[in-house]
VOGU-3710 file (C-alpha; in Angstrom, 3 decimals, decimal comma):
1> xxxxxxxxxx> 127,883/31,663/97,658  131,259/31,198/99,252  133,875/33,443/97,876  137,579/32,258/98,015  140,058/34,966/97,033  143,468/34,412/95,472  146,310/36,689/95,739  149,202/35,744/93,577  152,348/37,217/95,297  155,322/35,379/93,754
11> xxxxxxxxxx> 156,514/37,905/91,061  160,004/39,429/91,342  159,178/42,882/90,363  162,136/43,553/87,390  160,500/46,174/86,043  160,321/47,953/89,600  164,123/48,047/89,733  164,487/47,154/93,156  165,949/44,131/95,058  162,610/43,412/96,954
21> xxxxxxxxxx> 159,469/42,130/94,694  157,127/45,053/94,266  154,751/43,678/96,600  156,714/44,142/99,384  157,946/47,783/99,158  156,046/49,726/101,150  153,419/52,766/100,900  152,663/54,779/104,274  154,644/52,600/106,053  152,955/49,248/104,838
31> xxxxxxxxxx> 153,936/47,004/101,873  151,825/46,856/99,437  150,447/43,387/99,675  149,259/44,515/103,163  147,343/47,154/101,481  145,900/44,324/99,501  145,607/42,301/102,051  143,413/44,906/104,479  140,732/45,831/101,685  139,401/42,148/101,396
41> xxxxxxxxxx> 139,724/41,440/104,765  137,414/44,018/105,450  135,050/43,196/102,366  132,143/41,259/103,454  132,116/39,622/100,051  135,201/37,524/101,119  135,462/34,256/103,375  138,910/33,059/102,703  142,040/34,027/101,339  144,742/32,029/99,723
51> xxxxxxxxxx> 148,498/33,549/99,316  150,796/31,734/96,369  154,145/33,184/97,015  157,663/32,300/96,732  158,839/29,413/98,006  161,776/30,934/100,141  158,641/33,528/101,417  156,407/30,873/102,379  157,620/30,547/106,005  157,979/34,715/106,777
61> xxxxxxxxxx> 154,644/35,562/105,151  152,673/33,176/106,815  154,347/34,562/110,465  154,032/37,780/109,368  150,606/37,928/107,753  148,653/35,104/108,853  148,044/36,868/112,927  146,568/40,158/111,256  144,411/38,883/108,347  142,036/36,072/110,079
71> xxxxxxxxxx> 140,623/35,190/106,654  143,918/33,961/105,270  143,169/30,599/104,732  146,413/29,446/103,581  149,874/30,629/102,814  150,774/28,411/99,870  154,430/27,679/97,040  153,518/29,801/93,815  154,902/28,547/90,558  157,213/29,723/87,936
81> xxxxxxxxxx> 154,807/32,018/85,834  151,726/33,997/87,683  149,105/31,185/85,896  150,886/28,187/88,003  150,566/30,375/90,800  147,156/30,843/90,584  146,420/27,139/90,031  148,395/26,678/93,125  145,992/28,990/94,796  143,367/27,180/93,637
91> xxxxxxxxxx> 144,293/23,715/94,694  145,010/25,458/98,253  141,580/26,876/98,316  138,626/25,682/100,789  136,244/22,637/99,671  133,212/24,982/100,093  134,685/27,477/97,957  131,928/28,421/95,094  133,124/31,642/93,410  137,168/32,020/92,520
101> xxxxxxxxxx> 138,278/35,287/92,905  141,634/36,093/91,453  143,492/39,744/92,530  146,311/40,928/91,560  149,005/41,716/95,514  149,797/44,909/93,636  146,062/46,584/93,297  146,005/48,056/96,877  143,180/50,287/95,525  140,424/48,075/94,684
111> xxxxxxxxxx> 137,479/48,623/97,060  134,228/47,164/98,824  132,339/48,365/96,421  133,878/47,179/93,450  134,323/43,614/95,371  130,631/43,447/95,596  129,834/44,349/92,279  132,103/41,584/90,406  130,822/38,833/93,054  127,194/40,048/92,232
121> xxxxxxxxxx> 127,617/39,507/88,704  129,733/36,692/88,924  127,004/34,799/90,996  124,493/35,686/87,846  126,852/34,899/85,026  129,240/32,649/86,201  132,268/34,891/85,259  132,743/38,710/85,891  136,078/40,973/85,276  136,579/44,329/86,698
131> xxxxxxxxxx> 137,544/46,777/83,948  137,281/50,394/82,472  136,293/51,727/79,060  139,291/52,961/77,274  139,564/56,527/77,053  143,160/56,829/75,156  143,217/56,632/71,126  144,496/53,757/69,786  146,909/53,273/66,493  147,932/50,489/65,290
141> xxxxxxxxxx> 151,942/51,042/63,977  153,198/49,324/60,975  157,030/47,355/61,161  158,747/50,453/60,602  156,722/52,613/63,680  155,037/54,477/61,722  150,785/54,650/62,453  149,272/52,153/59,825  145,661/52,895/61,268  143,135/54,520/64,051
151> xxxxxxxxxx> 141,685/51,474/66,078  137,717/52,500/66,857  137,817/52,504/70,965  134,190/52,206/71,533  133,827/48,774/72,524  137,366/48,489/74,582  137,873/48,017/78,313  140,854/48,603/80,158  141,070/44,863/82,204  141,847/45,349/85,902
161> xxxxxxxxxx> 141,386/42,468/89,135  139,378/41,048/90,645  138,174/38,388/88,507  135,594/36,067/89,286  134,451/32,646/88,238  132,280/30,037/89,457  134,614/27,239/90,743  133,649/24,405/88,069  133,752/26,759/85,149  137,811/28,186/86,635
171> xxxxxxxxxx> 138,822/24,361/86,960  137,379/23,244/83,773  139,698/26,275/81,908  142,551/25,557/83,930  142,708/22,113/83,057  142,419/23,273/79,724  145,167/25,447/79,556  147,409/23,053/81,534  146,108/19,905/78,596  147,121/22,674/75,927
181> xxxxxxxxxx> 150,364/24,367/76,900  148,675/27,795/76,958  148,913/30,782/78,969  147,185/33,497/78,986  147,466/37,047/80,201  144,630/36,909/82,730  142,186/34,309/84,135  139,700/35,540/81,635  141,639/34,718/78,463  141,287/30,905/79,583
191> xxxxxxxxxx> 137,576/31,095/80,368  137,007/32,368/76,948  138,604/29,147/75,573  135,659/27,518/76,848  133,210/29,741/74,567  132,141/31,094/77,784  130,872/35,472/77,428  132,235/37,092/81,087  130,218/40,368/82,671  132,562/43,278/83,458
201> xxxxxxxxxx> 131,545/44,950/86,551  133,109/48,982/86,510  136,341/49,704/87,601  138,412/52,425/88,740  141,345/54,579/87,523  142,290/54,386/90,963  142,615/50,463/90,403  145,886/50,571/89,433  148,613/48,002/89,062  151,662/48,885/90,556
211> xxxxxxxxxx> 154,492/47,787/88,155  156,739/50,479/87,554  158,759/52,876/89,323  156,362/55,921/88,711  153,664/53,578/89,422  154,853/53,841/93,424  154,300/57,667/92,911  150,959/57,457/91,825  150,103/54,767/94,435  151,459/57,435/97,336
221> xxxxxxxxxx> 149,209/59,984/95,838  145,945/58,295/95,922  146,837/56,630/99,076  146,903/60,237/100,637  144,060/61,087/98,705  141,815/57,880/100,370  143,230/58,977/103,503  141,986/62,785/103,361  138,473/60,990/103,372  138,329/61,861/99,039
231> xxxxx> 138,290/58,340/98,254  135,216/58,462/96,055  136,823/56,077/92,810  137,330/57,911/89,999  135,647/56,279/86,895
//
């Protein structure tokens, strides 16, 4: 089945503290989203790629991106919350596109592996997440911050990208969500609207987002890590 990726790249990166959007600072030398960028070009579980940006970035990314990554299929306006920019995506995608996949531009870490794994399932189920089983202790705190109760972890999972849906089943949720008013936190969230059970494929705790200033650190150290030839994921 045809797999078209999209990479939503429009978000402004407050938390980050920086005047650039945290998909453009850089590790090694690179920005992020080029990280991004390089893993799926080199996944043979991808045929095209769709970017949903800024508006101002439209023009720079696509002369900047679009010579190096051949499976960029288009360079396309994001909207003003990360779902409209995926929906963008989407209506920028290929006609021959079967599966949706949906990354985050700031999870340089995901790998060929992992890619494989969610499209596998994906193709079987007709909607797969990457994720991890929580390993922290939860509590639940009452309104004055104080612990009100021990939340069982057994059956939680850490959500991570890529996600991946078959293309009638993403439309039908997004349409949906747009007929509703309702937003969700992932892509997921509005496929189970539809009543719809998603796989997880396993993740990594090298998958990480990179949101926050220390977040840069830890992306610098596993970057070196992958590039000592120890890039076995960590699970």
């Amino acid at each position: 089945m045809k797999v078209g990726l999209i990479i939503p790249a429009g978000g402004q990166g407050k938390r980050m503290g920086h005047d650039r959007p945290k998909q453009y600072l850089e590790l090694k030398g690179q920005p992020i989203l080029w990280h991004t960028l390089k893993v799926f070009q080199e996944s043979a579980s991808i045929d095209s790629i769709v970017l949903a940006v800024s508006q101002n970035d439209v023009a720079e990314i696509r002369e900047q991106y679009q010579n190096d990554f051949a499976k960029i299929h288009q360079v396309t306006a994001g909207g003003k919350e990360r779902q409209d920019s995926v929906y963008n995506g989407f209506l920028a995608l290929s006609p021959d596109v079967e599966l949706v996949m949906v990354h985050d531009a700031v999870r340089p870490f995901v790998d060929a592996t992992m890619i494989a794994e969610v499209v596998k399932s994906a193709e079987r189920t007709g909607g797969a997440i990457v994720a991890i089983p929580l390993s922290d202790t939860l509590k639940r705190a009452d309104a004055e911050g104080k612990v009100a109760e021990t939340i069982p972890r057994d059956k939680l999972w850490r959500v991570q990208t890529p996600q991946v849906f078959r293309r009638d089943i993403f439309a039908e949720a997004y349409e949906k969500a747009i007929a509703d008013g309702f937003y969700g936190t992932d892509e997921a969230s509005l496929v189970e609207r539809l009543g719809i059970k998603i796989a997880i494929a396993q993740g990594s705790a090298f998958n990480i987002k990179i949101t926050h200033p220390e977040d840069l650190i830890l992306g610098q150290a596993i970057l070196q890590h992958s590039l000592s030839g120890n890039d076995q994921a960590v699970q």
